[in-house]
C-alpha beads as a LAMMPS data file, in Angstrom:
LAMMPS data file: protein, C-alpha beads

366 atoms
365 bonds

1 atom types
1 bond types

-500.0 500.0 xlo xhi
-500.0 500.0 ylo yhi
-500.0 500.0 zlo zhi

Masses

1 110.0

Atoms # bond

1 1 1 349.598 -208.281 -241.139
2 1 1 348.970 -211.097 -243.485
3 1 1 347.561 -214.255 -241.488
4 1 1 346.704 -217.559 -242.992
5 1 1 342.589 -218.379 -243.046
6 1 1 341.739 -220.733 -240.461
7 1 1 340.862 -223.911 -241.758
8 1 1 337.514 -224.446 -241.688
9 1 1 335.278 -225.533 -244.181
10 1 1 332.656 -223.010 -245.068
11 1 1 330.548 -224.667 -247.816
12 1 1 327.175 -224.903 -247.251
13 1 1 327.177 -222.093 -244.586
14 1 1 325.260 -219.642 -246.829
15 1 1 326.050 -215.606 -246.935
16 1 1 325.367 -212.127 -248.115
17 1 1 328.285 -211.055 -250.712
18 1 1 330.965 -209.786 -249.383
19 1 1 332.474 -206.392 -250.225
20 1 1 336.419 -205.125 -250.189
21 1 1 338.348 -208.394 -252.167
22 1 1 339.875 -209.123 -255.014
23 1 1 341.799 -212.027 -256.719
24 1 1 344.802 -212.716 -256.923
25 1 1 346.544 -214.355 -259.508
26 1 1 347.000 -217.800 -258.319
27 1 1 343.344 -218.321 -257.976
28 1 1 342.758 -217.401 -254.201
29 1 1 340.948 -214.600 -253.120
30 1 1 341.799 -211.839 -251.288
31 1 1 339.813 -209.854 -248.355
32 1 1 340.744 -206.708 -248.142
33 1 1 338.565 -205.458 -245.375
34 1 1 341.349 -205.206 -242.561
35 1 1 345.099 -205.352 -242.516
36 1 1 344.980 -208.966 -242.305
37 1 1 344.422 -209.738 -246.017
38 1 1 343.291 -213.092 -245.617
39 1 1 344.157 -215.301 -248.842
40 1 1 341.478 -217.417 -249.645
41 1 1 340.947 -220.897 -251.116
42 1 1 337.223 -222.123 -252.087
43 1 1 335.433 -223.307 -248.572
44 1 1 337.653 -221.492 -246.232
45 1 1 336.889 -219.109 -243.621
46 1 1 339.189 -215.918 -243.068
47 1 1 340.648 -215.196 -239.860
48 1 1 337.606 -213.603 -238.440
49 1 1 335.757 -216.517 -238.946
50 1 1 332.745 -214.501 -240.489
51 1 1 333.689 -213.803 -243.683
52 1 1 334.219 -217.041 -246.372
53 1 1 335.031 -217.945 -250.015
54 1 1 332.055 -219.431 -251.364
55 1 1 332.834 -220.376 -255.491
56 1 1 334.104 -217.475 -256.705
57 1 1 332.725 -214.804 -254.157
58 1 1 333.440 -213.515 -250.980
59 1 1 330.792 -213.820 -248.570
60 1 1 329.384 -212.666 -245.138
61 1 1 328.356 -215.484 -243.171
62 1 1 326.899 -213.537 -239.918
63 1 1 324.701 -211.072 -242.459
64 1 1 321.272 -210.677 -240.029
65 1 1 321.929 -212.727 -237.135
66 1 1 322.844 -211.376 -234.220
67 1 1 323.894 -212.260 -230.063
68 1 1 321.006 -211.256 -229.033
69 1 1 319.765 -206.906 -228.353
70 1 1 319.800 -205.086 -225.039
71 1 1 318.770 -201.566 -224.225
72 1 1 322.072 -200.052 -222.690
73 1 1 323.381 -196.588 -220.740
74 1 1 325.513 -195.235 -223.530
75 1 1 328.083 -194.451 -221.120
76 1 1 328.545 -198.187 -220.849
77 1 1 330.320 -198.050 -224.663
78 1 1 332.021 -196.027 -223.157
79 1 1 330.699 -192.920 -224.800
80 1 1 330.629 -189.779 -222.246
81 1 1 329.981 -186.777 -224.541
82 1 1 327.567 -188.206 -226.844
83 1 1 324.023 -187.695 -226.351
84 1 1 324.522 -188.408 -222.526
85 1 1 322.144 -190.386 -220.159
86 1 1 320.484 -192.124 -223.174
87 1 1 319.748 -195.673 -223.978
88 1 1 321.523 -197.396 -227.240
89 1 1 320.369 -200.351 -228.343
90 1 1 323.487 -202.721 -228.503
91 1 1 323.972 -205.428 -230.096
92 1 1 326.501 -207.674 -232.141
93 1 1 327.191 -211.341 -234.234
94 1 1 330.082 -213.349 -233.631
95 1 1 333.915 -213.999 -234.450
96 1 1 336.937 -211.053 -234.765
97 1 1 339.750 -210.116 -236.873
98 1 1 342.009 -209.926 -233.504
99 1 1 342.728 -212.618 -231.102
100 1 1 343.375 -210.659 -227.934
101 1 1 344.131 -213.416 -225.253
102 1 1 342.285 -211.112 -222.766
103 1 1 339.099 -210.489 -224.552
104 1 1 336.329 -209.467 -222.317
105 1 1 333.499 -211.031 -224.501
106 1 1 335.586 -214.091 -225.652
107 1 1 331.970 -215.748 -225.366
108 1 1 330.733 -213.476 -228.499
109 1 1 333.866 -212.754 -230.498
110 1 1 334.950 -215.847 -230.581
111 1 1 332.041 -218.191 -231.147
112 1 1 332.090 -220.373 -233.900
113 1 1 328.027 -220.892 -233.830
114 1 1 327.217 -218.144 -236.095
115 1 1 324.836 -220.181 -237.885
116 1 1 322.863 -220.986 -234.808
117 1 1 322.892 -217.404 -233.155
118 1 1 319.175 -216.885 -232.001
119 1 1 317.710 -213.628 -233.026
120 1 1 317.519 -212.969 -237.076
121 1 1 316.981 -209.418 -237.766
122 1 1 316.185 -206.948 -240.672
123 1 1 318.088 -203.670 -240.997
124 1 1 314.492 -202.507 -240.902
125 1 1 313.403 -203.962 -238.199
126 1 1 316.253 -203.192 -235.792
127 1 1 315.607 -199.312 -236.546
128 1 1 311.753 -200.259 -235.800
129 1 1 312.760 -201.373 -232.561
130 1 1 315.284 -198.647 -231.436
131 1 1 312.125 -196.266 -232.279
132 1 1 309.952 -198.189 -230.345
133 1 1 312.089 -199.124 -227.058
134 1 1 312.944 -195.032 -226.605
135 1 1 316.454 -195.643 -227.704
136 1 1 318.363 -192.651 -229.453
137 1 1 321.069 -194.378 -230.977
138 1 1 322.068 -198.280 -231.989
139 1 1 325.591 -199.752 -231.197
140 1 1 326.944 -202.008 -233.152
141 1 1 329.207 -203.827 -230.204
142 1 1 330.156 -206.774 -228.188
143 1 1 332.255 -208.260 -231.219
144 1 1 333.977 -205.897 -233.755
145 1 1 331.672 -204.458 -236.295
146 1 1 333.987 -204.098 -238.996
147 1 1 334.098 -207.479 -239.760
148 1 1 330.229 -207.736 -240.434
149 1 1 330.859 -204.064 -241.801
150 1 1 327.634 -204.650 -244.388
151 1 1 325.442 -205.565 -242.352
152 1 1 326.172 -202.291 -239.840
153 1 1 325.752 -200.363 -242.791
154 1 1 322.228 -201.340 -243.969
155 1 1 321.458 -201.264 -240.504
156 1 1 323.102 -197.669 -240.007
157 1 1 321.298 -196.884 -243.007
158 1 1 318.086 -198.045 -241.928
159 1 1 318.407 -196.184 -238.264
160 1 1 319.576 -192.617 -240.224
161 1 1 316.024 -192.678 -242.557
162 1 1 314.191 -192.537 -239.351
163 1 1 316.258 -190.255 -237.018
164 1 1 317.924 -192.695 -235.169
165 1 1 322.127 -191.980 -234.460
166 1 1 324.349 -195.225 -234.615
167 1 1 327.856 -195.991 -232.517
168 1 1 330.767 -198.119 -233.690
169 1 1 332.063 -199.850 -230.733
170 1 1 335.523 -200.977 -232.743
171 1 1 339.468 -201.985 -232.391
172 1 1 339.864 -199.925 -235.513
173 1 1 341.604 -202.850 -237.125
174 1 1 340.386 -201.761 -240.587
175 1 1 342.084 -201.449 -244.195
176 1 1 342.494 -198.265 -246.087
177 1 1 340.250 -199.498 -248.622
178 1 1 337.313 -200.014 -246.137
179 1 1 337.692 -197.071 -243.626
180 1 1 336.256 -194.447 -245.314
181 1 1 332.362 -196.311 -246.361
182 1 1 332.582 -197.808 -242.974
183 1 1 332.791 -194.626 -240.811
184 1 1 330.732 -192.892 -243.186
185 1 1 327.630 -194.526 -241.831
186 1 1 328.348 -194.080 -237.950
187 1 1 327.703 -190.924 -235.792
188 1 1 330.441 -191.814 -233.116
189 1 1 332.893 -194.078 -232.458
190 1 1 334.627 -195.553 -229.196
191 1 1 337.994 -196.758 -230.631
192 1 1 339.965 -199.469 -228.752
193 1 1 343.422 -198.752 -228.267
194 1 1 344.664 -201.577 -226.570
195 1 1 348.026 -200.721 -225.768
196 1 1 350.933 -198.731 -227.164
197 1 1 353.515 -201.244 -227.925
198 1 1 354.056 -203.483 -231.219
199 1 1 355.234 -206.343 -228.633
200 1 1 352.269 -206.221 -227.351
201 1 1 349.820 -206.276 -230.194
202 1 1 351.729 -209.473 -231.818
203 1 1 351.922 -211.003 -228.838
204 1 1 348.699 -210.962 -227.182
205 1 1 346.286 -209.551 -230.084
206 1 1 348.042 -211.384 -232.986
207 1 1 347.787 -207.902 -235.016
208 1 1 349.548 -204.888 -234.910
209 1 1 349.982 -201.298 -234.044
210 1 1 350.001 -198.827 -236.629
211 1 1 346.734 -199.697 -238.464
212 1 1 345.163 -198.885 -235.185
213 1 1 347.158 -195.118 -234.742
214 1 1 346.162 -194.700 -238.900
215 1 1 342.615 -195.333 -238.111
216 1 1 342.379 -193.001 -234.905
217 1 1 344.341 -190.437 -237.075
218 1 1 342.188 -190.218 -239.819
219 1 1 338.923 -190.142 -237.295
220 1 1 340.367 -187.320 -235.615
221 1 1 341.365 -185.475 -238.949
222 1 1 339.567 -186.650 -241.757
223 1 1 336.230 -187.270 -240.665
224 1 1 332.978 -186.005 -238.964
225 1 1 332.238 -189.052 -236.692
226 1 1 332.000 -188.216 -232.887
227 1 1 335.366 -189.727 -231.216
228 1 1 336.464 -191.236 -228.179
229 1 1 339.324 -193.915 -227.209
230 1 1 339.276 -196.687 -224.690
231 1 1 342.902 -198.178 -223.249
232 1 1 342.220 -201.359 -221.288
233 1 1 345.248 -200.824 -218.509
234 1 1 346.547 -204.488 -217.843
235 1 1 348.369 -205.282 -214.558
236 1 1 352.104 -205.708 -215.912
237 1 1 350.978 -205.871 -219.831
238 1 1 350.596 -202.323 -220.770
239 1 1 349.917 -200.071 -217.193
240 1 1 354.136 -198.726 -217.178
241 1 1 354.148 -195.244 -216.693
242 1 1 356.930 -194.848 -219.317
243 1 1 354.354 -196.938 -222.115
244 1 1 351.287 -194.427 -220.498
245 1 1 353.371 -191.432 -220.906
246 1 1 353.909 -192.436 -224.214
247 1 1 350.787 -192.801 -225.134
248 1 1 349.594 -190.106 -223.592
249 1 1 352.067 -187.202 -225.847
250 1 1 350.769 -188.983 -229.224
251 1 1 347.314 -188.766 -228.226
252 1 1 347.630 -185.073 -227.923
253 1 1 349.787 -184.372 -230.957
254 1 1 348.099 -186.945 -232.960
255 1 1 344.182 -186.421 -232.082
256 1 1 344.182 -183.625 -230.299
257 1 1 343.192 -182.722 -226.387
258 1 1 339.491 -182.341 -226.929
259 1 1 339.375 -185.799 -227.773
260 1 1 338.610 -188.116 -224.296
261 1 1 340.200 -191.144 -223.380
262 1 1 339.120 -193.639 -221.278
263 1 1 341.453 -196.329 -218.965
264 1 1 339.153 -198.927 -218.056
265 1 1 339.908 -201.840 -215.350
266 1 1 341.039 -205.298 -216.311
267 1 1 339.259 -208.055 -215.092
268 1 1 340.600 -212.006 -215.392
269 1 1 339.060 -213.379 -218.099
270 1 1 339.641 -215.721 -221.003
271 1 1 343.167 -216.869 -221.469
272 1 1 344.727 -214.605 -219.032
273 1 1 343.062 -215.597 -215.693
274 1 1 346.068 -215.604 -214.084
275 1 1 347.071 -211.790 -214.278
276 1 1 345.225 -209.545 -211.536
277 1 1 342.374 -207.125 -211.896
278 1 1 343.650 -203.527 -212.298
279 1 1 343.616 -201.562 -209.151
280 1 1 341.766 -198.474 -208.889
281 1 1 345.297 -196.316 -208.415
282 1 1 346.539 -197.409 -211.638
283 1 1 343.644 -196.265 -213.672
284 1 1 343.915 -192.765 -210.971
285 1 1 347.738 -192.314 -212.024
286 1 1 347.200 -192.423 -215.935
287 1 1 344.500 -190.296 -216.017
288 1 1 347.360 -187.936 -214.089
289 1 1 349.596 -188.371 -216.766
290 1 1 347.041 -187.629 -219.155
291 1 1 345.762 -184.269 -217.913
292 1 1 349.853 -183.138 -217.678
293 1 1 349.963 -184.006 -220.937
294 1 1 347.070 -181.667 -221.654
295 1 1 344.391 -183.766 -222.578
296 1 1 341.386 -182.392 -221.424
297 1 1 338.309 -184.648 -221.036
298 1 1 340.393 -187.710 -219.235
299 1 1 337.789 -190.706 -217.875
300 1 1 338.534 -194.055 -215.503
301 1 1 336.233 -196.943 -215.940
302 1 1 334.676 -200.236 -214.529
303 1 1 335.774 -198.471 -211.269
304 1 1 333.700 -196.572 -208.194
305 1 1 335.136 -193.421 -208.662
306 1 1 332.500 -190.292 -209.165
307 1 1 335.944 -187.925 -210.073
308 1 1 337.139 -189.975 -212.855
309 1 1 333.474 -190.416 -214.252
310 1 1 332.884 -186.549 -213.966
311 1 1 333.277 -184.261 -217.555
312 1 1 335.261 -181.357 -216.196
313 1 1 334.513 -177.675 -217.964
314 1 1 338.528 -176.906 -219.783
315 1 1 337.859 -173.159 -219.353
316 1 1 336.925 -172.743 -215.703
317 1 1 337.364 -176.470 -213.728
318 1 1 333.485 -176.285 -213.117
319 1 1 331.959 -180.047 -212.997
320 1 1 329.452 -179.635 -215.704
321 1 1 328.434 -183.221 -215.752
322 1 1 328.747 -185.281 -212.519
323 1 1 328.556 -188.899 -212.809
324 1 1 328.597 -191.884 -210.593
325 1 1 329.100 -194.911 -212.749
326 1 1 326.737 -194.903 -215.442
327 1 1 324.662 -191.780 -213.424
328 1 1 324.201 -188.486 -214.132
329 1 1 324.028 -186.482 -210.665
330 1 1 324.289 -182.928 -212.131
331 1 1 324.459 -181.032 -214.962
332 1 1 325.526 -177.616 -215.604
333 1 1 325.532 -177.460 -219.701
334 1 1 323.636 -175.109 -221.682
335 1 1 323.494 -176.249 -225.346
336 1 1 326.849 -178.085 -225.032
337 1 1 328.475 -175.104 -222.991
338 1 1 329.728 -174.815 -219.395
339 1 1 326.865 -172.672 -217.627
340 1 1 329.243 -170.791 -215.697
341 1 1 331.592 -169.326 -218.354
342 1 1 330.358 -170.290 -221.595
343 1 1 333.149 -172.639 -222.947
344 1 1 332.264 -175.185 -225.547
345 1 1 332.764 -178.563 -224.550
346 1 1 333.346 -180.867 -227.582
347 1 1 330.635 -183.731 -228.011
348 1 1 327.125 -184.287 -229.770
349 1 1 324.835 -182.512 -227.291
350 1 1 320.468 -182.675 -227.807
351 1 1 319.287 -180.665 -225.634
352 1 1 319.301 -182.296 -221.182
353 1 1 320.834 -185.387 -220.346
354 1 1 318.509 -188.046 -220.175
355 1 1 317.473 -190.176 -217.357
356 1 1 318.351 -193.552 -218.287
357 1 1 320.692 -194.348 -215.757
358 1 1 322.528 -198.254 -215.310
359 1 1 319.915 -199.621 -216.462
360 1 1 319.628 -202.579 -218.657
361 1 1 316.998 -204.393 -220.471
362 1 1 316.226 -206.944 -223.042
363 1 1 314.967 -205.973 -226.445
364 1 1 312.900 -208.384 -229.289
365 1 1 312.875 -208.001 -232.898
366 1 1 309.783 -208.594 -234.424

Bonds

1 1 1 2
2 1 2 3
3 1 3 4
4 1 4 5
5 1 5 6
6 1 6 7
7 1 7 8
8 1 8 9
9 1 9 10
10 1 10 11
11 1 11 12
12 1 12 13
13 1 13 14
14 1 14 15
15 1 15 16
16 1 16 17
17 1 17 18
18 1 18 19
19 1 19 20
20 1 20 21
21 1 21 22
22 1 22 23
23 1 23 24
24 1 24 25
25 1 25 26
26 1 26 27
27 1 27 28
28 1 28 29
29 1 29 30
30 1 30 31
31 1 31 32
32 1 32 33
33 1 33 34
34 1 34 35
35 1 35 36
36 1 36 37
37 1 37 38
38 1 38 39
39 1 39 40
40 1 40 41
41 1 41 42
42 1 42 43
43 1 43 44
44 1 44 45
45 1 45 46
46 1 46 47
47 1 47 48
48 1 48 49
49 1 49 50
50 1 50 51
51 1 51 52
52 1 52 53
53 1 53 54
54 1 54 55
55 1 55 56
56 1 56 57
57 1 57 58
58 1 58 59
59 1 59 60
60 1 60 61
61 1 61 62
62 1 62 63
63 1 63 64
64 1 64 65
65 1 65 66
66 1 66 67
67 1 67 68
68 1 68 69
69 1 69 70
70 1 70 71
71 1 71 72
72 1 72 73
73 1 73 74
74 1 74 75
75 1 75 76
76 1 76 77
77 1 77 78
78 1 78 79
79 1 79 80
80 1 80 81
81 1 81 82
82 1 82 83
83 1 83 84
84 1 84 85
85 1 85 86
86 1 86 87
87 1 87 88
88 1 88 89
89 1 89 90
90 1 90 91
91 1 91 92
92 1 92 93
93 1 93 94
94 1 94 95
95 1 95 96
96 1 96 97
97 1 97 98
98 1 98 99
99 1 99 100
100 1 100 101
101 1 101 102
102 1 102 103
103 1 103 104
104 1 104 105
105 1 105 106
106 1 106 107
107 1 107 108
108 1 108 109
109 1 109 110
110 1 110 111
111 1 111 112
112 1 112 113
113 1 113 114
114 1 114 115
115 1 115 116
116 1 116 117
117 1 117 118
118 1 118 119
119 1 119 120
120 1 120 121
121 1 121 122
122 1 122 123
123 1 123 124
124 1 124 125
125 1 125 126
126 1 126 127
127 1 127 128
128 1 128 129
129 1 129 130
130 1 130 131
131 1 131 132
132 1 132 133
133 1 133 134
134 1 134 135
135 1 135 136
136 1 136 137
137 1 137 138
138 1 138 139
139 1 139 140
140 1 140 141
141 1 141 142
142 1 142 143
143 1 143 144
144 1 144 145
145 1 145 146
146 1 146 147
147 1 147 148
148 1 148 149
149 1 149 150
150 1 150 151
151 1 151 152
152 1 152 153
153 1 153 154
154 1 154 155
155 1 155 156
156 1 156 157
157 1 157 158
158 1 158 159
159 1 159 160
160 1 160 161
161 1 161 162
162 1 162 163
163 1 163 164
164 1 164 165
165 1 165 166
166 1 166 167
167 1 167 168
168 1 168 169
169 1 169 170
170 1 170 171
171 1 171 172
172 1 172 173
173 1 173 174
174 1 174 175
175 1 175 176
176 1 176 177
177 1 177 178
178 1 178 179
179 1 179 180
180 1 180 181
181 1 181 182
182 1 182 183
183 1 183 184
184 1 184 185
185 1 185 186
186 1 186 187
187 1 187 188
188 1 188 189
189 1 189 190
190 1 190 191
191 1 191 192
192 1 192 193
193 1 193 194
194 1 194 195
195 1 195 196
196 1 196 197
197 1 197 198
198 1 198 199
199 1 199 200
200 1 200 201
201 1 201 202
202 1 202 203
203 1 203 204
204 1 204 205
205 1 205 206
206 1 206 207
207 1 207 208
208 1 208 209
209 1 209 210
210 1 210 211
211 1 211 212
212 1 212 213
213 1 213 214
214 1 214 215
215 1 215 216
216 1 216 217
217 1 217 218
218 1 218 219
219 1 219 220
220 1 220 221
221 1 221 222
222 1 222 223
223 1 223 224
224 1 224 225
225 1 225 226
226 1 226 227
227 1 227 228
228 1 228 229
229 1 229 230
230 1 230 231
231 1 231 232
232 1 232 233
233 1 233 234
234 1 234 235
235 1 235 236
236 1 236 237
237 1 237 238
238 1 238 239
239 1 239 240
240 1 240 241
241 1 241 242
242 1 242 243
243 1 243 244
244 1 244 245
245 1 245 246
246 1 246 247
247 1 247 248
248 1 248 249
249 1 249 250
250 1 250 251
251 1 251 252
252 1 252 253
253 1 253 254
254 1 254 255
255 1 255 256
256 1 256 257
257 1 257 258
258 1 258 259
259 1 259 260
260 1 260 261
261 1 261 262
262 1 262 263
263 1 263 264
264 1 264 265
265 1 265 266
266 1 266 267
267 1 267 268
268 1 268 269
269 1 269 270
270 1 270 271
271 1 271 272
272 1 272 273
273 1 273 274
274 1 274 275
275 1 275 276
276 1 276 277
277 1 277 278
278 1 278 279
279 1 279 280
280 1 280 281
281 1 281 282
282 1 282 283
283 1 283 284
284 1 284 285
285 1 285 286
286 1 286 287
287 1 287 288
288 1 288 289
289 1 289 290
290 1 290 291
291 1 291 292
292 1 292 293
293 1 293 294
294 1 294 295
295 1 295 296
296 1 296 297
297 1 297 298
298 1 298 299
299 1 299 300
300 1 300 301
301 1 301 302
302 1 302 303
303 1 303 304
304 1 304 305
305 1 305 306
306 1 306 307
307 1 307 308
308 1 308 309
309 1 309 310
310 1 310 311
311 1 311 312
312 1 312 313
313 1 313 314
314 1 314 315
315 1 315 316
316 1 316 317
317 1 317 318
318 1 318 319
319 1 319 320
320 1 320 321
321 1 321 322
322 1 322 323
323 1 323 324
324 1 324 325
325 1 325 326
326 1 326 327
327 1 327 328
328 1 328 329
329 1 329 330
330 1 330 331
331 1 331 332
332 1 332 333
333 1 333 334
334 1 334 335
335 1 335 336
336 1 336 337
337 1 337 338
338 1 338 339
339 1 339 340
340 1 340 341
341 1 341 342
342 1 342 343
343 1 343 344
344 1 344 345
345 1 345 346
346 1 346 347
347 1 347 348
348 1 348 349
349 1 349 350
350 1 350 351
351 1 351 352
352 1 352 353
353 1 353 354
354 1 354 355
355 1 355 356
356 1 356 357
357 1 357 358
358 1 358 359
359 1 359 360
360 1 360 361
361 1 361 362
362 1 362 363
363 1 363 364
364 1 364 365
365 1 365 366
């Protein structure tokens, strides 16, 4: 989708260069990081608001400054077969390449203070810190990472030299060009799918469709990053059974059954305060149509409900990990198998869930 640059004047703002552009041939330059392909003049910001024309570069405006970093149950991504029960440190920058009207951090992703954000951080010295605060993996979250995708790859970079697994909390919304470098430095993925309509990706994302399903396809098929797929179920938006059932047989032809999917619960927020939070039946009735459309590892969220937070053995039905929320009751795997009749469940499994729980906590970069 080609979208004008938002007019803003970025001179003076100061950036890392920029990877994925080109010019064109009357002078602007092109970003060619997402599907957007934002067309820029000198001093203007793209879309996203992060990335600018500066002279004759591109440049990334939001390079080492971040919302702030919190110590988080990785569940809460939501990532439910990757090194359960462990803290991630999470943290983001600011702006988006989407405009979803119903954004749940509309605070983060679509601040225009980047240049004031509060804590400045090294590559380095975020890896330092996941050592140091017990976390095994960093999330790069809260906003989209692929629009700061440079920075997440030093920092990725960084975290890999000294054992340390990273997570790409992501709409997907990325350009052919870009996709493979970007994944190529992250150990697992949660993708965003936010619903399974064109209508309702112009409408109330301003982007589209298909880039998402080409992204999600080639993770499932092309890559080695750890998978999973979040669908935000909207009272009236995107919650139809016929738009759910649809989704439901391309997931399983398209990625596969061993792949899980999450609904989550809607909340008000933003510019769409005036549609209802998603009751807990709707989330309960697409996870139904889910399973009969064979998926196997089906998950409700921001919900009470210990069933639909519970990974469920495919070979014999045994619970093999129990949750409540973000809490691991029970576990009954034995070096990623069920204990009862030995069938592989799919995921990135070191050794027993750990112990981490809902917590949350606050994490500084020195």
């Amino acid at each position: 989708m080609s979208t004008d640059p938002i007019g803003i004047d970025s001179r003076g703002a100061g950036g890392r260069p920029a990877r994925w552009w080109h010019a064109l041939d009357d002078g602007r330059l092109q970003c060619d990081l997402c599907p957007r392909h934002c067309r820029l003049n000198d001093g203007q910001r793209a879309f996203c608001f992060v990335r600018a024309r500066e002279g004759d570069q591109l440049v990334l405006t939001a390079y080492g400054k971040s919302t702030g970093f919190c110590l988080d149950p990785i569940e809460k991504k939501p990532l439910n077969h990757f090194l359960p029960g462990t803290p991630v440190l999470s943290f983001g920058t600011a702006g988006c390449n989407l405009g979803c009207r119903f954004c749940q951090n509309w605070d983060i992703s679509k601040s225009r203070e980047v240049e004031r954000l509060s804590d400045l951080a090294t590559p380095e010295g975020i890896a330092r810190a996941a050592l140091e605060s017990g976390a095994r993996s960093v999330a790069f979250t809260y906003n989209d990472p692929v629009i700061w995708a440079e920075y997440a790859l030093d920092v990725a970079a960084a975290c890999h030299a000294v054992g340390v697994r990273t997570v790409a909390v992501t709409a997907g919304y990325i350009g052919e060009a870009a996709r493979p470098e970007f994944f190529a430095g992250m150990d697992a993925a949660n993708v965003d799918l936010k619903a399974f309509t064109e209508d309702f990706y112009k409408k109330l994302c301003f982007a589209e469709l298909e880039p998402v399903k080409e992204t999600l396809r080639w993770l499932a098929r092309e890559s080695k990053v750890w998978l999973e797929v979040t669908t935000l179920l909207i009272p009236g938006m995107n919650d139809s059974e016929a738009e759910i059932t649809k989704l439901c047989a391309w997931f399983a032809d398209a990625l596969g059954p061993g792949v899980p999917l999450h609904f989550t619960a809607f909340h008000p927020d933003f510019k769409l305060t005036e549609v209802p939070a998603t009751p807990p039946e709707t989330l309960t009735r697409a996870r139904r149509i889910a399973m009969e459309h064979g998926l196997r590892f089906v998950y409700t969220g921001n919900v009470h409900d210990p069933e639909g937070g519970t990974t469920y053995c495919s070979g014999c039905g045994k619970a093999v990990l129990v949750r409540d929320w973000y809490e691991i009751l029970a576990c009954a795997l034995r070096d990623g198998a069920c204990d009862a009749c030995g069938t592989a469940i799919p995921g990135v499994w070191d050794g027993a869930p750990g112990t981490w729980g809902s917590r949350r906590a606050r994490v500084r970069i020195r």
